[in-house]
KEFIRO-361218 format. One line per field, with one value per residue (C-alpha): residue in three letters; x, y, z; residue number from 1. Coordinates in steps of 0.25 Angstrom, whole numbers. Layout:
<rs>
res [ALA_...]
x [X_...]
y [Y_...]
z [Z_...]
n [NUM_...]
</rs>
This chain:
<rs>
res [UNK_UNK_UNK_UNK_UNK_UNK_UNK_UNK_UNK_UNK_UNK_UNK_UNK_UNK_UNK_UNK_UNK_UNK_UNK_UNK_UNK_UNK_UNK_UNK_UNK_UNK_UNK_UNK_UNK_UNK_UNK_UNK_UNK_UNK_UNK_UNK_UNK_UNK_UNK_UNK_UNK_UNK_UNK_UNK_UNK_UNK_UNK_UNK_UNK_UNK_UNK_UNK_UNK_UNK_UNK_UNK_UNK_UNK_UNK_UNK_UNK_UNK_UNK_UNK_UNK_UNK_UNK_UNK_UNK_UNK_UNK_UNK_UNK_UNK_UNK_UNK_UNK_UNK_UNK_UNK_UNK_UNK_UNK_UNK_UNK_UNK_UNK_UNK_UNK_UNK_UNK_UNK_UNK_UNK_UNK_UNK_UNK_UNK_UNK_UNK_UNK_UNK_UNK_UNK_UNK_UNK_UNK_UNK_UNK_UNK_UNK_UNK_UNK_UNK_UNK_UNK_UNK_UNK_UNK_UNK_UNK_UNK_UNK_UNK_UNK_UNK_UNK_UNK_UNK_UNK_UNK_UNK_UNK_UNK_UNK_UNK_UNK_UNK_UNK_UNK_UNK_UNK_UNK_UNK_UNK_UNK_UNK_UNK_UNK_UNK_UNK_UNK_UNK_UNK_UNK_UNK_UNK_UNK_UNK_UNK_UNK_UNK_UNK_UNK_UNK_UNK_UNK_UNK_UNK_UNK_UNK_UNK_UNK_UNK_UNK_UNK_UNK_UNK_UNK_UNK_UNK_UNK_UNK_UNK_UNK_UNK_UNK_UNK_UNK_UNK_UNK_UNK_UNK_UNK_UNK_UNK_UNK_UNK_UNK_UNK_UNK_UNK_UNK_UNK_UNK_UNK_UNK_UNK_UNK_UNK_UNK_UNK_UNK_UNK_UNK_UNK_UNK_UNK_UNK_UNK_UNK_UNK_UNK_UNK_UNK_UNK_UNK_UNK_UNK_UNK_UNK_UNK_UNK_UNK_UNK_UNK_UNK_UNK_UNK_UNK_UNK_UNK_UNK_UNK_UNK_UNK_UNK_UNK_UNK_UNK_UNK_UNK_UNK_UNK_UNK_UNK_UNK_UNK_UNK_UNK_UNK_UNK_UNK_UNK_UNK_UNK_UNK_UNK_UNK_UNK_UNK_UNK_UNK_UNK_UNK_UNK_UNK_UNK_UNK_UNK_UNK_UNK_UNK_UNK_UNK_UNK_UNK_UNK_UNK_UNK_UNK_UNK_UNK_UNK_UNK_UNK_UNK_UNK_UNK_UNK_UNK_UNK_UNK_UNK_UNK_UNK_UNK_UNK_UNK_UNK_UNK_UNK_UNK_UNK_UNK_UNK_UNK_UNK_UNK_UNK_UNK_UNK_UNK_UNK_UNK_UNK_UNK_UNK_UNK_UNK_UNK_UNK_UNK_UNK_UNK_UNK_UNK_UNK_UNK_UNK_UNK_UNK_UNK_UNK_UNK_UNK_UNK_UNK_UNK_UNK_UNK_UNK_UNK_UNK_UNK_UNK_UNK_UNK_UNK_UNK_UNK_UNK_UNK_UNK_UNK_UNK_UNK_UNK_UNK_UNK_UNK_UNK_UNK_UNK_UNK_UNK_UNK_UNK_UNK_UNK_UNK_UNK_UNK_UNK_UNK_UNK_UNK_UNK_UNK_UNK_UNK_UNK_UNK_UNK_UNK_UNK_UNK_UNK_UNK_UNK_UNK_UNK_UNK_UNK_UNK_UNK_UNK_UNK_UNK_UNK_UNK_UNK_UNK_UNK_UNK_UNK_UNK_UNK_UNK_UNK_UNK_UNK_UNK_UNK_UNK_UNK_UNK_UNK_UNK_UNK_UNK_UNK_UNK_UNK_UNK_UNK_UNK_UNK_UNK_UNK_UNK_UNK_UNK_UNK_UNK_UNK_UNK_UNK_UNK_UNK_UNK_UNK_UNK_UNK_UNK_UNK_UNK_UNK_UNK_UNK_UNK_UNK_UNK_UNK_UNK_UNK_UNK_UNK_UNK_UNK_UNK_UNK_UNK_UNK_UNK_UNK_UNK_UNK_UNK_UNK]
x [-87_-84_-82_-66_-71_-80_-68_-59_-74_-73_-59_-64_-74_-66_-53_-52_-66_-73_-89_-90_-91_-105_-114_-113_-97_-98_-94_-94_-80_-89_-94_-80_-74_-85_-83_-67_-69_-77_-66_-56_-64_-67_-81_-90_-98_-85_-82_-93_-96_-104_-109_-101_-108_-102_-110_-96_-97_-85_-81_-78_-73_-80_-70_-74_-74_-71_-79_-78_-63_-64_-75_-67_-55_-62_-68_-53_-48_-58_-56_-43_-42_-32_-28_-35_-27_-26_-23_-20_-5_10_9_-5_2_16_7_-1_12_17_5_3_-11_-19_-14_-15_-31_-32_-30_-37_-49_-51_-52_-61_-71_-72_-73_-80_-71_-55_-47_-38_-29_-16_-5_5_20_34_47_60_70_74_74_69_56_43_29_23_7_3_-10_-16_-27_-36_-48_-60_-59_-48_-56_-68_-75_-76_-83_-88_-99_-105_-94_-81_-75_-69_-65_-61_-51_-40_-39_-26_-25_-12_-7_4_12_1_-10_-19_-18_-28_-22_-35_-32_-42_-43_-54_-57_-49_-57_-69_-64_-52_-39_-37_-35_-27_-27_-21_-24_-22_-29_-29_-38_-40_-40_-47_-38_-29_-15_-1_1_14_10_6_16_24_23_10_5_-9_-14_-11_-17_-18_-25_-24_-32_-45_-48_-46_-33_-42_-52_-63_-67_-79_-85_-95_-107_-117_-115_-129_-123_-120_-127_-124_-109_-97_-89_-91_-96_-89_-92_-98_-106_-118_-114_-109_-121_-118_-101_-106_-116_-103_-93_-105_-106_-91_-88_-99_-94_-80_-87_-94_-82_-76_-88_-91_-78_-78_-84_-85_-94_-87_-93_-87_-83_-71_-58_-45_-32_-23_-10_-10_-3_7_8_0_-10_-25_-37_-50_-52_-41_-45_-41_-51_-61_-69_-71_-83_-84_-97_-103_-116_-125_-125_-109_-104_-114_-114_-105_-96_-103_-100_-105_-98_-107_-109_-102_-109_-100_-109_-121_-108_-104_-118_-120_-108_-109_-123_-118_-107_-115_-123_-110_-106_-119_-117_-104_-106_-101_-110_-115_-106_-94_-88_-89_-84_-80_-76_-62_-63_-69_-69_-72_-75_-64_-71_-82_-89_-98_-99_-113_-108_-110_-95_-91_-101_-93_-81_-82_-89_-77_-68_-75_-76_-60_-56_-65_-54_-44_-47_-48_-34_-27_-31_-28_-15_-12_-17_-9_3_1_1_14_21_23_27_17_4_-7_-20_-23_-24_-37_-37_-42_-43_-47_-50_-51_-61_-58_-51_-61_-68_-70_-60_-64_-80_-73_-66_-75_-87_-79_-72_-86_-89_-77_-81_-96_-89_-96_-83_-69_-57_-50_-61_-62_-50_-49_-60_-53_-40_-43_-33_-34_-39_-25_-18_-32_-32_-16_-21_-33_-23_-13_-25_-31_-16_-12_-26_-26_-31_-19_-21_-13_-9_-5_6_9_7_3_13_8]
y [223_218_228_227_236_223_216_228_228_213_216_227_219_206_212_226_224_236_237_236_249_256_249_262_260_246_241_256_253_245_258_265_252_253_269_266_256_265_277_268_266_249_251_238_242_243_230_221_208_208_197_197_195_181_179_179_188_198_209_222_235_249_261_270_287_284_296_292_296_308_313_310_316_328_331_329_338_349_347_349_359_368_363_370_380_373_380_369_370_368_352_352_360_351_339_343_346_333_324_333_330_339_329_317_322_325_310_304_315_307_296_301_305_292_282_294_297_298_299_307_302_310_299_299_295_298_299_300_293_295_309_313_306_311_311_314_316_309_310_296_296_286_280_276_262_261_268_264_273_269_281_294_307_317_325_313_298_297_282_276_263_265_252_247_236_229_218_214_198_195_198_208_216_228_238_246_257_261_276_277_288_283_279_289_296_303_300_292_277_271_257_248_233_223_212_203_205_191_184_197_194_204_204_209_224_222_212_228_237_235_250_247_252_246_257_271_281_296_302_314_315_320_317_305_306_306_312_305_314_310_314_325_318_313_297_293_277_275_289_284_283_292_288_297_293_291_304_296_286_291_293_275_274_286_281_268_275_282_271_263_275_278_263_264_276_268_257_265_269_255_248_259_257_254_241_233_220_211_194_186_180_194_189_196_192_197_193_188_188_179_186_175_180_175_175_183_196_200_196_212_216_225_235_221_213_199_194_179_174_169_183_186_185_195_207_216_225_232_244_240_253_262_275_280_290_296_309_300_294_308_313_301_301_316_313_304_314_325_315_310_325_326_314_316_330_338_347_342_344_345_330_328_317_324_309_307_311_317_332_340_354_363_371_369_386_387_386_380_370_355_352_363_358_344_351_357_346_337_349_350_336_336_349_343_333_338_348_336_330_345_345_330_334_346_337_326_334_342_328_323_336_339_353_360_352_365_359_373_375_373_368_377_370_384_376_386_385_394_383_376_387_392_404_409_410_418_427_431_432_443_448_453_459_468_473_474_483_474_470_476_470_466_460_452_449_442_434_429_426_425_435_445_459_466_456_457_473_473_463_472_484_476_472_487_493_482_483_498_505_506_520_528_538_529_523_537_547_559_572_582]
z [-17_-3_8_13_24_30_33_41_49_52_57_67_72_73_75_81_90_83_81_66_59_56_43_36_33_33_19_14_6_-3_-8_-8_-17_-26_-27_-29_-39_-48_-46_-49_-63_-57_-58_-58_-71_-79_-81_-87_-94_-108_-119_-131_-145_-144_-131_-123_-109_-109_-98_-102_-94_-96_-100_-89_-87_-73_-69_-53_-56_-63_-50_-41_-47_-53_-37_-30_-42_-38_-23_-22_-34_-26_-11_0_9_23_36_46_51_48_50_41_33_33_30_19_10_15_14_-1_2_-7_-17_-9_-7_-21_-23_-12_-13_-26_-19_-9_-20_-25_-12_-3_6_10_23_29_39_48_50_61_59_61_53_55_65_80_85_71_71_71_70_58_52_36_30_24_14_15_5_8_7_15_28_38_45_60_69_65_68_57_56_53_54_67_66_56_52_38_29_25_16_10_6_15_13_4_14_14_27_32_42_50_55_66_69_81_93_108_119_122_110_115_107_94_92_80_78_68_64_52_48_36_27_22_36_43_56_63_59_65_62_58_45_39_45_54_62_64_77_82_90_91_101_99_112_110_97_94_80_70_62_48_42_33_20_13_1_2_-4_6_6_0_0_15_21_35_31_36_22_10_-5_-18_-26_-37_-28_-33_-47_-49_-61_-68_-67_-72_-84_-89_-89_-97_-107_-107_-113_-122_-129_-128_-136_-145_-151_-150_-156_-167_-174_-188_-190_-205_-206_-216_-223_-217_-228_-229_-224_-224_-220_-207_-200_-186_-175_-181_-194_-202_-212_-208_-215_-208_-199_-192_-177_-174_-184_-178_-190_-199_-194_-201_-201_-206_-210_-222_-229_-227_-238_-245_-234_-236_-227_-216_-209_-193_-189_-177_-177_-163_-152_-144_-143_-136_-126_-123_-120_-111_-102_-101_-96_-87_-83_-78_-70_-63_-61_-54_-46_-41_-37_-51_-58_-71_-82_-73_-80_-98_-106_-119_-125_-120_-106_-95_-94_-80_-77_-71_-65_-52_-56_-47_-32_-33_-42_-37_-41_-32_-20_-22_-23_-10_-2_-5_0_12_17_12_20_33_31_31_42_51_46_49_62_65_58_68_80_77_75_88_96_89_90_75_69_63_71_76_84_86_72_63_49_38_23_12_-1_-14_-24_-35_-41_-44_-49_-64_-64_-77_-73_-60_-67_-79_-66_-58_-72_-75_-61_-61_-77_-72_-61_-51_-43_-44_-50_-38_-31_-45_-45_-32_-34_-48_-43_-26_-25_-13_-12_-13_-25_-32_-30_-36_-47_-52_-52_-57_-69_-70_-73_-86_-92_-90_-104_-113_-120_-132_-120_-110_-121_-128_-118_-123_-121_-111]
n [1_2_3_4_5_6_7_8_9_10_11_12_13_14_15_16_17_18_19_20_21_22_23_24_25_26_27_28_29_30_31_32_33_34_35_36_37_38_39_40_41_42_43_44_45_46_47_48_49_50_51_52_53_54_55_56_57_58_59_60_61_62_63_64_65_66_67_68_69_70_71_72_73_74_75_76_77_78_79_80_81_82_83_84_85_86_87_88_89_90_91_92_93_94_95_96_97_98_99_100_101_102_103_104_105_106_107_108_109_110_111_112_113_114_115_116_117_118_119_120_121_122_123_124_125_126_127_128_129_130_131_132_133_134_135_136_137_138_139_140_141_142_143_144_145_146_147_148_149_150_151_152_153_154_155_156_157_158_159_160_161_162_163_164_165_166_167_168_169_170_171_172_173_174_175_176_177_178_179_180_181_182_183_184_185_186_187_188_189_190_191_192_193_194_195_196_197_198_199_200_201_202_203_204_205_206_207_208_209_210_211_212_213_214_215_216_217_218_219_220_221_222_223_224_225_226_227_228_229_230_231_232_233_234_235_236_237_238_239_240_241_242_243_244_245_246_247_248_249_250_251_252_253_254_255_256_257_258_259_260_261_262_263_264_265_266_267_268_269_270_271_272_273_274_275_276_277_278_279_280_281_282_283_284_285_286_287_288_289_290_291_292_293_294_295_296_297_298_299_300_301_302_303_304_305_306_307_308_309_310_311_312_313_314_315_316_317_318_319_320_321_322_323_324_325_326_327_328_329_330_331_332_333_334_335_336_337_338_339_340_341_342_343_344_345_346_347_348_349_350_351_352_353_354_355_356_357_358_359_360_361_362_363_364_365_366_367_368_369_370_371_372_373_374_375_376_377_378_379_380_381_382_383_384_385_386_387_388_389_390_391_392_393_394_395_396_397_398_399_400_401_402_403_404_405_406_407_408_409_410_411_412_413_414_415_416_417_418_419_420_421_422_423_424_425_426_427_428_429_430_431_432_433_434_435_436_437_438_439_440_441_442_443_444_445_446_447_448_449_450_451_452_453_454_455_456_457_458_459_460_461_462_463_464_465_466_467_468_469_470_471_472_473_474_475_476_477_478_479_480]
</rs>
């Protein structure tokens, strides 16, 4: 697979007169195609060449579970179970609902499990006309292949360059868009250049879009207008890198041994469909195509199995049917399952293949399990994110004089995680405290719905008077 990113690199060395970016990062898309091939179920091992029985070599293609998918879904599903309450300001505010980022993210958090990492990035524009026009702030989200790291420290990437590639009058054209700190570090410096990919020279900006501008200032900025997110597990592939891993970078055998085991269960039952060995010297006739009566096996025969040789015309017909073993299949790909799980940062069990598709938990129970600790380690890396972006948002808006912009304010992000959690097992564990008489009813009750102290004290009366003891006197009272 060869590395798209090389060639941006030749450009900045030969075109923009930058030093070329650190060996770590170089090349690193190579790993990020290799990871999006396998999400998008384009795995190397699916398609393969074999020998027929007529010595003839064939290619055939794997069915697939496509577990990378299913991962990356399931972990973005759990993520983003409920939006988070965010405390940022009326323009943060205003964007969310316009951007309808939760279920952008939802998306591209997918995404972001499978190839590493995502970015985030505040655009400025305008609408309107005249008088009316206006400066307005949009949210890009950009894959990892379509992002270089430039610059960065411990905590984030401070420089980076966004990749855009189409195919403009039949040539293919690659806009870099270079964000980077201003002289002595003060201010922010965006340029833009294309360049063809085929010849690698620099060309007009204009041949991509004509309201191009090639640099843009903004002094008074102090922090870069994106935000990288990276996937919470510890890059064992390219330690030394700033980028994130696939979620299931360490799991590519175990994908592969359940692709392989998926198929065979597949042909198992292809291959173990009644089959009947016949002398050669049987013949019945059939109609083709044309209608026309032929003498022979139909061509679309697949149970009859017409066999010659010396001894033919004294055998008799043979059942060559196999016995099929979908439990041994079940047993392995489960096997395979639970190591996955483990792999990928889901406690055992979590994925089951019941024969027809794959089943996932609904519930993440425990605090301490490690679907929870992943859980929470993409929410975390997610909300550090996102932080940065509100307060780039409010910064930005501040210098460009847009209603709603607060630099005073500080971005807060309140995820919750009773919905991820097993209600049932909540309910029955604080339904036995208050019948043990460990804990009151309205305490209970708090904890079950998250309600506060004054509605759950209404509830628990609310409950105590309809399930009050109905007795003979209370519906005939007696006569005093």
């Amino acid at each position: 697979m060869k590395s798209f990113w090389a060639k941006v690199i030749k450009f900045f060395v030969d075109i923009l007169k930058l030093s070329t970016i650190p060996p770590e990062v170089n090349g690193a898309d190579e790993n990020i195609l290799r990871w999006w091939e396998v999400y998008r179920s384009k795995s190397p091992w699916l398609s393969y060449d074999y020998i027929t029985a007529a010595g003839k070599k064939r290619n055939r293609r794997r069915l697939s579970l496509n577990m990378a998918k299913v991962a990356c879904s399931e972990m973005a599903g759990l993520v983003l179970a409920e939006p988070p309450v965010v405390e940022a300001g009326a323009l943060v505010e205003k964007l969310i609902e316009k951007e309808k980022l939760w279920d952008n993210l939802r998306r591209n958090l997918e995404w972001q499990g499978a190839t590493g990492g995502q970015v985030l990035k505040v655009c400025i524009g305008s609408e309107g006309e005249g008088v009316e026009k206006k400066n307005v702030l949009s949210l890009d989200y950009i894959k990892a292949m379509s992002f270089i790291p430039l610059a960065w420290d411990n905590t984030e990437i401070t420089e980076g360059s966004f990749l855009d590639r189409r195919v403009i009058n039949k040539k293919t054209l690659v806009r870099v868009e270079t964000h980077k700190k201003g002289v002595g570090g003060k201010g922010y410096v965006i340029t833009q250049k294309v360049f063809d990919e085929q010849t690698g020279l620099e060309v007009p900006l204009s041949q991509f879009n004509a309201n191009l501008e090639e640099e843009t200032i903004l002094p008074n900025l102090s922090m870069p207008l994106f935000a990288y997110v990276r996937n919470p597990e510890a890059n064992n592939i390219e330690p030394e890198s700033p980028l994130g891993m696939s979620l299931f970078a360490n799991a590519m055998d175990t994908l592969q041994a359940l692709d392989i085991a998926f198929d065979g269960m597949n042909s198992d039952v292809i291959f173990g469909k009644p089959r009947v060995a016949l002398p050669g010297t049987v013949m019945r006739g059939y109609f083709d195509q044309d209608g026309i009566k032929q003498v022979g096996f139909d061509p679309n025969e697949e149970i009859f199995l017409r066999l010659e040789g010396d001894d033919a015309d004294k055998m008799k017909p043979v059942d060559l049917s196999t016995t099929l073993h979908p439990e041994e299949y079940l047993k392995y790909i489960n096997g395979y399952l639970n190591i996955f799980a483990m792999q990928t940062g889901f406690d055992a069990g979590y994925f089951t293949f019941d024969g027809v598709s794959v089943k996932t938990a609904t519930e993440v129970i425990s605090d301490n399990s490690h679907t929870f600790k992943t859980m929470q380690g993409f929410r975390a890396n997610l909300s550090e994110g996102l932080i940065k972006i509100f307060k780039v948002v409010n910064e930005l808006g501040a210098f460009y004089k847009i209603e709603g912009a607060d630099k005073s304010k500080i971005p807060a992000i309140t995820w919750d995680d009773s919905v991820i959690e097993d209600r049932n097992s909540k309910a029955t564990y604080w339904t036995d405290l208050v019948n043990s008489k460990l804990v009151d009813k309205a305490t209970a009750l708090m904890k079950i719905h998250g309600l506060d102290e004054t509605k759950a004290a209404e509830m628990a009366e609310k409950i105590g008077k309809e399930t009050a003891t109905v007795t003979a006197d209370s519906i005939f009272p007696r006569e005093v």
